[in-house]
py3Dmol code that shows the C-alpha trace and the ligand (Angstrom):
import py3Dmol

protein = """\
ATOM      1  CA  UNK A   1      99.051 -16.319  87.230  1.00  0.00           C
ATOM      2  CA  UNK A   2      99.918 -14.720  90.867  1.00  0.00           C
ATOM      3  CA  UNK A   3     103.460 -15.206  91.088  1.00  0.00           C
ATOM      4  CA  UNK A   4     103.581 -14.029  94.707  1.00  0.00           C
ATOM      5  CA  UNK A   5      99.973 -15.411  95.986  1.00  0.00           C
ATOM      6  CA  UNK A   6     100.875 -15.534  99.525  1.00  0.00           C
ATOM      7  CA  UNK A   7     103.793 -13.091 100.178  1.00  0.00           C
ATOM      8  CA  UNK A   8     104.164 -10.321 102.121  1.00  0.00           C
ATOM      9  CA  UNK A   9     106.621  -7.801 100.713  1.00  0.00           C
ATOM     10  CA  UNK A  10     108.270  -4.608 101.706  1.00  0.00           C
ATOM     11  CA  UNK A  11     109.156  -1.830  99.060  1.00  0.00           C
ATOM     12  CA  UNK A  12     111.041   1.109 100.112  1.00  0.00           C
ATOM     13  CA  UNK A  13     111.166   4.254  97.684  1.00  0.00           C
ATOM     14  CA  UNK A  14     108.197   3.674  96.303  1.00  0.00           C
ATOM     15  CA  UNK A  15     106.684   6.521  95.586  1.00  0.00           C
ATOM     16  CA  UNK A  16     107.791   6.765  92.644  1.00  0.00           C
ATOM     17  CA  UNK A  17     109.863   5.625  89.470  1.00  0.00           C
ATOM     18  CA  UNK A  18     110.843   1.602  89.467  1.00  0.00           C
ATOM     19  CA  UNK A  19     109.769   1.426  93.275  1.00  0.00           C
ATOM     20  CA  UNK A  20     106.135   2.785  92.307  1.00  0.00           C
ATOM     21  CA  UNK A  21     106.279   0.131  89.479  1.00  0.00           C
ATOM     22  CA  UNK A  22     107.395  -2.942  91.402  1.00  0.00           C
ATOM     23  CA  UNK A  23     104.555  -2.160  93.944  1.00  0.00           C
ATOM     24  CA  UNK A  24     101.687  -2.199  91.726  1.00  0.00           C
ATOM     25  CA  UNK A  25     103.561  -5.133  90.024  1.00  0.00           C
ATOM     26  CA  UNK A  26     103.868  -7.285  92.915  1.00  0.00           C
ATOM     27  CA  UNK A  27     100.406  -6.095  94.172  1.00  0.00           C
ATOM     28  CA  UNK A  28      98.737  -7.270  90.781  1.00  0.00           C
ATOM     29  CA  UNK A  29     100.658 -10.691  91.525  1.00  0.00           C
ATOM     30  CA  UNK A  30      99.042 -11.381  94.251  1.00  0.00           C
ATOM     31  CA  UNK A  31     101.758  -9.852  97.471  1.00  0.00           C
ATOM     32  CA  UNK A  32     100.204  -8.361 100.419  1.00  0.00           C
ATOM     33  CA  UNK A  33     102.636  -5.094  99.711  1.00  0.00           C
ATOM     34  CA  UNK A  34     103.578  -2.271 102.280  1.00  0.00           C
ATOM     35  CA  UNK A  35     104.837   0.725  99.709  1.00  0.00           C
ATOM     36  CA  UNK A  36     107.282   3.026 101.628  1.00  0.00           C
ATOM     37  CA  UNK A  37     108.473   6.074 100.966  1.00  0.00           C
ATOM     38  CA  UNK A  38     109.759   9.318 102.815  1.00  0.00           C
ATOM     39  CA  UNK A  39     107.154  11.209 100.582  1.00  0.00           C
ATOM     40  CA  UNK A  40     104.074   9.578 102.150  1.00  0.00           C
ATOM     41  CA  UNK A  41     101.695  11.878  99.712  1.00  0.00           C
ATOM     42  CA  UNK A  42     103.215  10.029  96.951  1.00  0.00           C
ATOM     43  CA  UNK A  43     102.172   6.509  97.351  1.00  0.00           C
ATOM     44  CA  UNK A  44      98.432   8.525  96.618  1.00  0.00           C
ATOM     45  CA  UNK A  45      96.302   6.017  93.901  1.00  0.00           C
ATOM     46  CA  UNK A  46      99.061   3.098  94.585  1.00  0.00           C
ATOM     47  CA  UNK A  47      96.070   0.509  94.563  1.00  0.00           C
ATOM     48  CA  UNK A  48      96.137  -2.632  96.175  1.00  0.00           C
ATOM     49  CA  UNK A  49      99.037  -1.989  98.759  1.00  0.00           C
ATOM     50  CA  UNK A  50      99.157  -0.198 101.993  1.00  0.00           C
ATOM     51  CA  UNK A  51     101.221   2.730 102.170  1.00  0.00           C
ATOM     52  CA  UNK A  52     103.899   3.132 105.013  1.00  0.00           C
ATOM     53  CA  UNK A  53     105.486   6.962 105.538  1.00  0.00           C
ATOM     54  CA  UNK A  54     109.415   5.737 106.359  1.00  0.00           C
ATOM     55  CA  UNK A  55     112.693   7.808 105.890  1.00  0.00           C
ATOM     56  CA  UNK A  56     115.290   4.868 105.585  1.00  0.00           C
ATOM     57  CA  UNK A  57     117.999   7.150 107.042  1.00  0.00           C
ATOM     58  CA  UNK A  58     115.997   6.858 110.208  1.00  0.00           C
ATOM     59  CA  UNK A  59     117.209   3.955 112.241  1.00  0.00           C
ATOM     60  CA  UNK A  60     114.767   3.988 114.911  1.00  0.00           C
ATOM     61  CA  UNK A  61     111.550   4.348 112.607  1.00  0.00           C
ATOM     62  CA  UNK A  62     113.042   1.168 110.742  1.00  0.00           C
ATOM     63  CA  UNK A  63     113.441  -0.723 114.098  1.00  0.00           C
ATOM     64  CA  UNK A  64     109.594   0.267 114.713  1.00  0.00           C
ATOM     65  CA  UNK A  65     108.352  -0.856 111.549  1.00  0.00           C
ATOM     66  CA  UNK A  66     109.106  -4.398 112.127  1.00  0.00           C
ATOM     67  CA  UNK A  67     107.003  -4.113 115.673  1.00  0.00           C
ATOM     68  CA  UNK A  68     104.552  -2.500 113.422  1.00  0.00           C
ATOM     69  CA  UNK A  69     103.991  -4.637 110.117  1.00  0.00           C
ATOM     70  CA  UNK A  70     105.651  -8.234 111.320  1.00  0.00           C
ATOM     71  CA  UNK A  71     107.017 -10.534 109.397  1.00  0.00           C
ATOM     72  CA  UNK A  72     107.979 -10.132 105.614  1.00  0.00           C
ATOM     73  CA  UNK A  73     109.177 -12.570 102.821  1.00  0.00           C
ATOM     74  CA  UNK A  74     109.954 -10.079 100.515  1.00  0.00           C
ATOM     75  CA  UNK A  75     112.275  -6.838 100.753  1.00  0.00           C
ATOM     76  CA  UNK A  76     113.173  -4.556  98.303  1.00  0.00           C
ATOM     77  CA  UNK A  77     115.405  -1.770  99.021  1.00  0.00           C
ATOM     78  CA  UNK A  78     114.470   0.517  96.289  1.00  0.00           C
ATOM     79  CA  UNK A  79     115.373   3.624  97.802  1.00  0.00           C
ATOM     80  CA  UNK A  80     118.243   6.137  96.754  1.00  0.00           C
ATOM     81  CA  UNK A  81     119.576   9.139  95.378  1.00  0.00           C
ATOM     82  CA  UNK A  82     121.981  10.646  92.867  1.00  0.00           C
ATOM     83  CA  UNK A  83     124.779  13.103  94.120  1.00  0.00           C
ATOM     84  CA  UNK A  84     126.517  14.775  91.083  1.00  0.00           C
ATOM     85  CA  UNK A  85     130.102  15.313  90.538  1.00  0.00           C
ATOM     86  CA  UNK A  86     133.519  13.988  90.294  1.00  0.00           C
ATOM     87  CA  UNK A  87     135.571  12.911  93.564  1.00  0.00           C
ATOM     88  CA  UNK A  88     136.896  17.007  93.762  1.00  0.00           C
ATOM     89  CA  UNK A  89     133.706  18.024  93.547  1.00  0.00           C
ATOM     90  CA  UNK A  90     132.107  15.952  96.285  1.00  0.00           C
ATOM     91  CA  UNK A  91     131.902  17.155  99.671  1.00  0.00           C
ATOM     92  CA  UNK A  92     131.948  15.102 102.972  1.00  0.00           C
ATOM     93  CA  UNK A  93     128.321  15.681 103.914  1.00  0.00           C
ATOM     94  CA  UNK A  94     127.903  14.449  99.692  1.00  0.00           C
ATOM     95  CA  UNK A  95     129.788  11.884 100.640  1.00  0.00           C
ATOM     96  CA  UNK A  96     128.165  10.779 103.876  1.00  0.00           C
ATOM     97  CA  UNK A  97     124.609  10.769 102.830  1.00  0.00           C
ATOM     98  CA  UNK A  98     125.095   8.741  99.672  1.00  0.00           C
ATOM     99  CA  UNK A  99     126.534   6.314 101.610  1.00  0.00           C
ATOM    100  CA  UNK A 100     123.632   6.668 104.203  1.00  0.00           C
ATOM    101  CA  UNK A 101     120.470   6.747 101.890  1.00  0.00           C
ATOM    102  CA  UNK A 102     122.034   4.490  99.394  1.00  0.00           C
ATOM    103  CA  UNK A 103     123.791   1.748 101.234  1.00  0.00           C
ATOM    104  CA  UNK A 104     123.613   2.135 105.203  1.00  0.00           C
ATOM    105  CA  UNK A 105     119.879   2.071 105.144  1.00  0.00           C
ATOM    106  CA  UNK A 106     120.041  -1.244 103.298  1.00  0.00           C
ATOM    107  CA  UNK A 107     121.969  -2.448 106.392  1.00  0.00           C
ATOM    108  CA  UNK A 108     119.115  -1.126 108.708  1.00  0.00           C
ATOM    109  CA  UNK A 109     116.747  -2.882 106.743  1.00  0.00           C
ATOM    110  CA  UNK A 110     118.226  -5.710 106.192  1.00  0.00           C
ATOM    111  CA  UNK A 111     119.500  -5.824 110.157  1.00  0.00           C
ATOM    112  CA  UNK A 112     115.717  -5.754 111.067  1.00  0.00           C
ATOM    113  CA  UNK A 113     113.850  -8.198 108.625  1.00  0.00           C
ATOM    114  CA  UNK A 114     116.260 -10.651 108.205  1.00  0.00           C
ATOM    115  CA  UNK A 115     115.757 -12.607 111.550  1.00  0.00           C
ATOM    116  CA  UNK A 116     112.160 -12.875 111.048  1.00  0.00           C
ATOM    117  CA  UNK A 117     113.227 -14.330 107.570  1.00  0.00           C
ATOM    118  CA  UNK A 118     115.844 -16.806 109.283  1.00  0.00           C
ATOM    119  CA  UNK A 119     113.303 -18.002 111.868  1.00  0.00           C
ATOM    120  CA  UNK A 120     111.057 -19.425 108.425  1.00  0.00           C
ATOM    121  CA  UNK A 121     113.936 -20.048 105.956  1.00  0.00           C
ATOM    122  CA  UNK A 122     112.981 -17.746 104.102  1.00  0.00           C
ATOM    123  CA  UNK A 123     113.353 -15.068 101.990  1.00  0.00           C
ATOM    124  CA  UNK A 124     114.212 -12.898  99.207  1.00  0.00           C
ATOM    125  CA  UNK A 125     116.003  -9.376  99.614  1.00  0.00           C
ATOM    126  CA  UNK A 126     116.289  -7.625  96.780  1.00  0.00           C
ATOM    127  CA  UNK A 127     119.100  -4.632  96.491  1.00  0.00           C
ATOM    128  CA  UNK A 128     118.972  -1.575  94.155  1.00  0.00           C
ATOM    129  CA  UNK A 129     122.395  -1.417  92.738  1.00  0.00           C
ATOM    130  CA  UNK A 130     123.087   0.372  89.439  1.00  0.00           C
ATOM    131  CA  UNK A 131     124.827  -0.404  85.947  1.00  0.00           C
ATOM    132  CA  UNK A 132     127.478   2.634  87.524  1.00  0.00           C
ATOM    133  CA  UNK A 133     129.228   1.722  90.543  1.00  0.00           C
ATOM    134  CA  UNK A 134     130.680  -2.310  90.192  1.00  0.00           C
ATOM    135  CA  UNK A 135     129.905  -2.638  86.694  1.00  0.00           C
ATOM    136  CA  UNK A 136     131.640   0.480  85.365  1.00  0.00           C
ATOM    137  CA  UNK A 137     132.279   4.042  85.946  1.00  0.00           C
ATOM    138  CA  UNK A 138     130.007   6.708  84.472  1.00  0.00           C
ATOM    139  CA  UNK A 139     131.164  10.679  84.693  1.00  0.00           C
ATOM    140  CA  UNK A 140     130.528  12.674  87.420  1.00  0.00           C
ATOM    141  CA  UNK A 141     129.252   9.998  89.380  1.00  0.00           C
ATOM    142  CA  UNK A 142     131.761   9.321  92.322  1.00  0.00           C
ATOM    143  CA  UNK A 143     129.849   9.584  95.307  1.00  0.00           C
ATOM    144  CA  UNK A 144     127.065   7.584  93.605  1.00  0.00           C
ATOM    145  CA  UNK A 145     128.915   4.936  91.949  1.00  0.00           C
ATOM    146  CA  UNK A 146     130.851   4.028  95.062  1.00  0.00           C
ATOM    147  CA  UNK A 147     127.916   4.029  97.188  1.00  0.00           C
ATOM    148  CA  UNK A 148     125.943   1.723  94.527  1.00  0.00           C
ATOM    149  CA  UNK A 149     129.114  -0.671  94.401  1.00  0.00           C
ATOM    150  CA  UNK A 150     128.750  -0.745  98.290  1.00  0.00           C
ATOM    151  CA  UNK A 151     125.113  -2.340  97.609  1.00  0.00           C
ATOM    152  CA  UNK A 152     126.920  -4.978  95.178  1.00  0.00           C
ATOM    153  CA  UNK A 153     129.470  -6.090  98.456  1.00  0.00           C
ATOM    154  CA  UNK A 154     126.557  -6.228 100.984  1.00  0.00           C
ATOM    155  CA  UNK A 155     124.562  -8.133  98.471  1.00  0.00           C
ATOM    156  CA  UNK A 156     127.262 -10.803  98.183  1.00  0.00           C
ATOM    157  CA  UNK A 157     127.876 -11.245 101.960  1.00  0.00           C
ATOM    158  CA  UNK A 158     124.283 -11.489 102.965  1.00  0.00           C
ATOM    159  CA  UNK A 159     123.641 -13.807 100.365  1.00  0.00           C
ATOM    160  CA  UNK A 160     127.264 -15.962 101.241  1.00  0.00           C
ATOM    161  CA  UNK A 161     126.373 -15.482 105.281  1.00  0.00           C
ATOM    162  CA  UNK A 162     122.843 -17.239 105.328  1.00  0.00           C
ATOM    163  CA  UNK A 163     122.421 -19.286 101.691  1.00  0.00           C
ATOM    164  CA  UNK A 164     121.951 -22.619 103.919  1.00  0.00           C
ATOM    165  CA  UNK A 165     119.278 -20.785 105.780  1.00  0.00           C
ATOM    166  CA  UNK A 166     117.291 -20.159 102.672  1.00  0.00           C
ATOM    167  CA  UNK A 167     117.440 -16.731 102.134  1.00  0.00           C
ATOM    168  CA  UNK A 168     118.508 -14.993  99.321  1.00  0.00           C
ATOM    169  CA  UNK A 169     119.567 -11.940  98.575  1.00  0.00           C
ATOM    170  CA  UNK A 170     120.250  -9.922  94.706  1.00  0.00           C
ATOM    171  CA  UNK A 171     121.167  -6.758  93.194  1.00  0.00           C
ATOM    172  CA  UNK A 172     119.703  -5.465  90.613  1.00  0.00           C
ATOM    173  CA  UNK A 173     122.241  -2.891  87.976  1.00  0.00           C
ATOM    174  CA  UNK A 174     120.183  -0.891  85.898  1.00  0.00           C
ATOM    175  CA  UNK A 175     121.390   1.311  82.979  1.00  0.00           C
ATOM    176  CA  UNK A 176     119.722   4.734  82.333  1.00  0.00           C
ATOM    177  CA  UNK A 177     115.536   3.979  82.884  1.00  0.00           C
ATOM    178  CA  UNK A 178     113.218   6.833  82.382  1.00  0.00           C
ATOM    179  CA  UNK A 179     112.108   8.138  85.801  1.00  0.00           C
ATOM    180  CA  UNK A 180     111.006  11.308  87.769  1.00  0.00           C
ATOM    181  CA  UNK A 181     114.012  11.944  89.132  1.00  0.00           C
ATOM    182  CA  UNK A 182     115.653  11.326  86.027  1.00  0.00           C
ATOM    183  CA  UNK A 183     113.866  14.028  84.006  1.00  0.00           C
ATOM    184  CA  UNK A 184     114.613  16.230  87.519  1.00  0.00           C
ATOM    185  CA  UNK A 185     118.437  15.581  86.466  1.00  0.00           C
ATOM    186  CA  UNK A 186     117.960  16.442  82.555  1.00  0.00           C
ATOM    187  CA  UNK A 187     116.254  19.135  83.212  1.00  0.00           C
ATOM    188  CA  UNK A 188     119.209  20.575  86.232  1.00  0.00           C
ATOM    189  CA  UNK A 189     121.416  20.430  83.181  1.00  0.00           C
ATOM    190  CA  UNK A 190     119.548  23.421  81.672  1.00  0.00           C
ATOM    191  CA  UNK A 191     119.641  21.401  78.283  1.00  0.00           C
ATOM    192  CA  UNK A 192     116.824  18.817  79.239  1.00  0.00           C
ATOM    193  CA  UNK A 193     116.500  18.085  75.542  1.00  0.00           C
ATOM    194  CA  UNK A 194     120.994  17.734  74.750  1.00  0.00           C
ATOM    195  CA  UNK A 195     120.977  15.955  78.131  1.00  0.00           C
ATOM    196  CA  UNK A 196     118.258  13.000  76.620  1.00  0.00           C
ATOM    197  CA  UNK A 197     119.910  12.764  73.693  1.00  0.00           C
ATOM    198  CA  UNK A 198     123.286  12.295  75.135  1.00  0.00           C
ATOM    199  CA  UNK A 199     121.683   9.692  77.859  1.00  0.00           C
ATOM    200  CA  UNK A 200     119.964   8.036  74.649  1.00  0.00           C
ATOM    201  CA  UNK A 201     123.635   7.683  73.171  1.00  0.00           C
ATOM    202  CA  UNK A 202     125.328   5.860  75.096  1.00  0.00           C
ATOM    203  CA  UNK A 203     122.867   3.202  75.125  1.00  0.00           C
ATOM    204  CA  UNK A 204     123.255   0.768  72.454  1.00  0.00           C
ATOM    205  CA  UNK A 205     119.438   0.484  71.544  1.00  0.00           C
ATOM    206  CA  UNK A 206     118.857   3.499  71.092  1.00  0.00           C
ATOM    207  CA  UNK A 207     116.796   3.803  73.939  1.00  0.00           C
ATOM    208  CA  UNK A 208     116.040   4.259  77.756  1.00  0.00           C
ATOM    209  CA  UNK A 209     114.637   1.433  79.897  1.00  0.00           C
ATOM    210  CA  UNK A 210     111.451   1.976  81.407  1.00  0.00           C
ATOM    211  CA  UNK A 211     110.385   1.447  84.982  1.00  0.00           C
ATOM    212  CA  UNK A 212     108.341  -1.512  84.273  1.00  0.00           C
ATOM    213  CA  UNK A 213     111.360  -3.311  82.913  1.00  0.00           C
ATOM    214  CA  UNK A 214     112.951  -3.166  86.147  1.00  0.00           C
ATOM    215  CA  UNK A 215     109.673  -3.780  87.432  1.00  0.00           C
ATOM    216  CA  UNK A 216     109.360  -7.175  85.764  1.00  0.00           C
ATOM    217  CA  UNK A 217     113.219  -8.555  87.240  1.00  0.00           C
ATOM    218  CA  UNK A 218     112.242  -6.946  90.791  1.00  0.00           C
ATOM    219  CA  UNK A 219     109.595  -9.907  90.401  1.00  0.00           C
ATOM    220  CA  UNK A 220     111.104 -12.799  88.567  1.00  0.00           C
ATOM    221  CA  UNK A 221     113.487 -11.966  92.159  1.00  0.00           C
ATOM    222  CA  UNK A 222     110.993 -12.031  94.559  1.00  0.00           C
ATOM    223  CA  UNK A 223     108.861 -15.033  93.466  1.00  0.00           C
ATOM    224  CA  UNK A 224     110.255 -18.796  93.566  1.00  0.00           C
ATOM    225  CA  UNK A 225     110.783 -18.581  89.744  1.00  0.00           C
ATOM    226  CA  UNK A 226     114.636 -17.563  91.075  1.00  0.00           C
ATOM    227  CA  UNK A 227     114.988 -19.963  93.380  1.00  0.00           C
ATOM    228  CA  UNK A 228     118.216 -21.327  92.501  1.00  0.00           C
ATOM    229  CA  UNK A 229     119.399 -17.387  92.179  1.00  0.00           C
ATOM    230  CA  UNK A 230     121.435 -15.594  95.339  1.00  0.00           C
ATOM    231  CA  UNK A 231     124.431 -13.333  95.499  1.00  0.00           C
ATOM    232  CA  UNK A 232     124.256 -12.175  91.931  1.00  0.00           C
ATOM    233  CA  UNK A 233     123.809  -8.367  90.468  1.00  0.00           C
ATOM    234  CA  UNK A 234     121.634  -8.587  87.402  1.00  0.00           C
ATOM    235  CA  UNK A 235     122.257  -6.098  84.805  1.00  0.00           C
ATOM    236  CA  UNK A 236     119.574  -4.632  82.896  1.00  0.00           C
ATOM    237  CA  UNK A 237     120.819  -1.892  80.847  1.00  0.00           C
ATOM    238  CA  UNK A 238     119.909  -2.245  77.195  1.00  0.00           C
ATOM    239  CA  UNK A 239     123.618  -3.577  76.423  1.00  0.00           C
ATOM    240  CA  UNK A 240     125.244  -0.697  77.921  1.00  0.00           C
ATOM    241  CA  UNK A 241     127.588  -2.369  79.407  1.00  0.00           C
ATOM    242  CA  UNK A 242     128.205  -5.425  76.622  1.00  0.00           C
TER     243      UNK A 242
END
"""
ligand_1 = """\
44
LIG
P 113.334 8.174 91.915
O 114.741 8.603 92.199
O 112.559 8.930 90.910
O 112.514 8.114 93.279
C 113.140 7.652 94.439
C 112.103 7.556 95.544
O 112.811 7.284 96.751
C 111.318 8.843 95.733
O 109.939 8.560 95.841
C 111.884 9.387 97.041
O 110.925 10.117 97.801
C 112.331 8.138 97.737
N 113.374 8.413 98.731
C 114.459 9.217 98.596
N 115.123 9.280 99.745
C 114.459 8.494 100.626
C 114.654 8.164 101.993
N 115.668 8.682 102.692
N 113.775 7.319 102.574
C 112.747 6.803 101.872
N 112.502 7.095 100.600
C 113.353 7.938 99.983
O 113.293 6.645 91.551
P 114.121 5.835 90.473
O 114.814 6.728 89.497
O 113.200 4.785 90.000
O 115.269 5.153 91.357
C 114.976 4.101 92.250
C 116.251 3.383 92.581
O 116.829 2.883 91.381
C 117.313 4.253 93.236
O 118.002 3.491 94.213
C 118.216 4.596 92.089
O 119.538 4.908 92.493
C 118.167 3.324 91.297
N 118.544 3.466 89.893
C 117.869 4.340 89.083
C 118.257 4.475 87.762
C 117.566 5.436 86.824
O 118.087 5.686 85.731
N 116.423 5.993 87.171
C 119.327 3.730 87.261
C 119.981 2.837 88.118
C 119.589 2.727 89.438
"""
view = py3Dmol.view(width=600, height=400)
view.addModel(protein, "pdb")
view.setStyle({"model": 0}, {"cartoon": {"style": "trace"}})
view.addModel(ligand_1, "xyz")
view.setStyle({"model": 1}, {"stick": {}})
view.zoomTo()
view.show()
C-alpha cells in the first residue's frame, strides 16, 4: 500500500547514498517528491520525483525554494559530509563547514518549511544524525561527531517547541551503511580492502547496513505509521552501539 498517497516531501542530498534511496522509496509510496542535491547531474534516472539543483549552505537559494515549490509535509534533511580527524587535526574552516553543511543548513531548512507546516498542523521533519556524535564517539571523527550531535539538540527543540501544533520532528543515527561516499573514504585510506574489514568489525553482525535500510525508517518517519513518534533519534546500526 502507498504509505504517503498524498504527501509532498522534500529530500535534500539526494543524489546519492540513503538520500537517493529514500526518494525512490517515498516516490514508489505514493509522495509527490522534490530530490535535491548540490550535484544536480546526479538525481539523473531518479524516476518518479522531480529533481531540484540546491546547495543547502546557500541561505538565499533555500529561502527561494519555498516561493518556488510551496508547501511541503515532509522534510528530510539528508544532506552532509564527513571531515576526518581528531580535534588537533581539525582546522577552523573544518570546523566551520561541518557545522554549516551538517547542522546550520538544517536550521535554514527547517526556518523556511516549518511555517507552512504550522499553518496545516502538520508535519514530519526528519534529521540525519549519525550512530557517532550523541550516541558515542568513533576515532577521528571530531568535527563530524559534534556537528551530528548538534542535529540530535535541534531535533529535540523543534520537536519540544511545536508538538501541540502537530509537527514532528526525528533523527535518525545510523551505524556504518554502505554508500558512495563511503567507499570514497575506504578507498582515501589507501587500504580500501583493511579499511572494510575493519568497518565490518566493529559491527556486531558482521555486516554493513545498506541504504535501503535507512531507506525503510526515513519512511515508517514520514508516513502516519509514527504518529505518536517526535523528538526521538532512532538508531539503526546493526547493534553497534548495544
Ligand atoms: P553520500 O555522502 O554518499 O552523499 C551525500 C549527498 O549529499 C551527495 O549526493 C552530495 O552531493 C550531497 N551534498 C553534499 N553537500 C551538499 C550540500 N552542501 N548541499 C546539497 N547537497 C549536498 O550519502 P550517504 O553516505 O548516504 O550520507 C547521507 C547522510 O547520512 C549524511 O548526512 C551522512 O552524514 C549520514 N550518515 C551516513 C552514514 C554512512 O555510513 N554512509 C552513516 C551515518 C550517517
Amino acid at each position: 500500500t502507498a504509505r504517503l498517497a498524498g504527501k509532498r516531501a522534500l529530500i535534500t542530498g539526494a543524489g546519492q547514498g540513503i538520500g537517493r534511496e529514500t526518494a525512490a522509496l517515498f516516490a514508489a509510496h505514493g509522495a509527490t517528491v522534490w530530490a535535491s542535491d548540490l550535484n544536480v547531474a546526479a538525481l539523473d534516472g531518479l524516476t518518479g520525483c522531480s529533481p531540484i539543483a540546491l546547495d543547502v549552505t546557500d541561505a538565499e537559494a533555500v529561502r527561494a525554494l519555498v516561493d518556488d515549490i510551496g508547501e511541503i509535509d515532509v522534510l528530510f534533511n539528508c544532506a552532509g559530509m564527513v571531515v576526518s580527524g581528531t580535534v588537533l587535526d581539525c582546522s577552523e574552516s573544518d570546523w566551520a563547514r561541518s557545522l554549516d553543511v551538517n547542522v546550520t543548513s538544517m536550521f535554514r531548512l527547517i526556518r523556511a518549511f516549518l511555517p507552512g507546516m504550522i499553518a496545516r498542523q502538520s508535519g514530519s521533519i526528519i534529521n540525519m544524525a549519525s550512530i557517532v556524535g550523541a550516541p558515542k564517539a568513533a576515532p577521528n571523527r571530531c568535527a563530524y561527531g559534534m556537528s551530528k550531535a548538534a542535529v540530535v539538540g535541534l531535533t529535540k527543540s523543534v520537536a519540544a517547541d511545536y508538538v501541540t501544533q502537530g509537527i514532528r520532528c526525528n533523527a535518525i543515527c545510523p551505524g556504518t551503511i554502505e554508500t558512495p561516499s563511503l567507499h570514497d573514504r575506504l578507498r582515501e585510506t589507501g587500504d580500501f580492502e583493511g579499511a572494510l574489514a575493519a568497518f565490518r568489525a566493529r559491527q556486531p553482525m558482521g555486516r554493513l547496513g545498506q541504504p535501503q535500510e535507512i531507506a525503510a525508517l526515513a519512511l515508517y518517519l514520514a508516513s502516519d505509521d509514527s504518529a505518536f513518534m517526535t523528538g526521538q533519534a532512532v538508531m539503526i546500526d546493526g547493534g553497534w552501539s548495544a
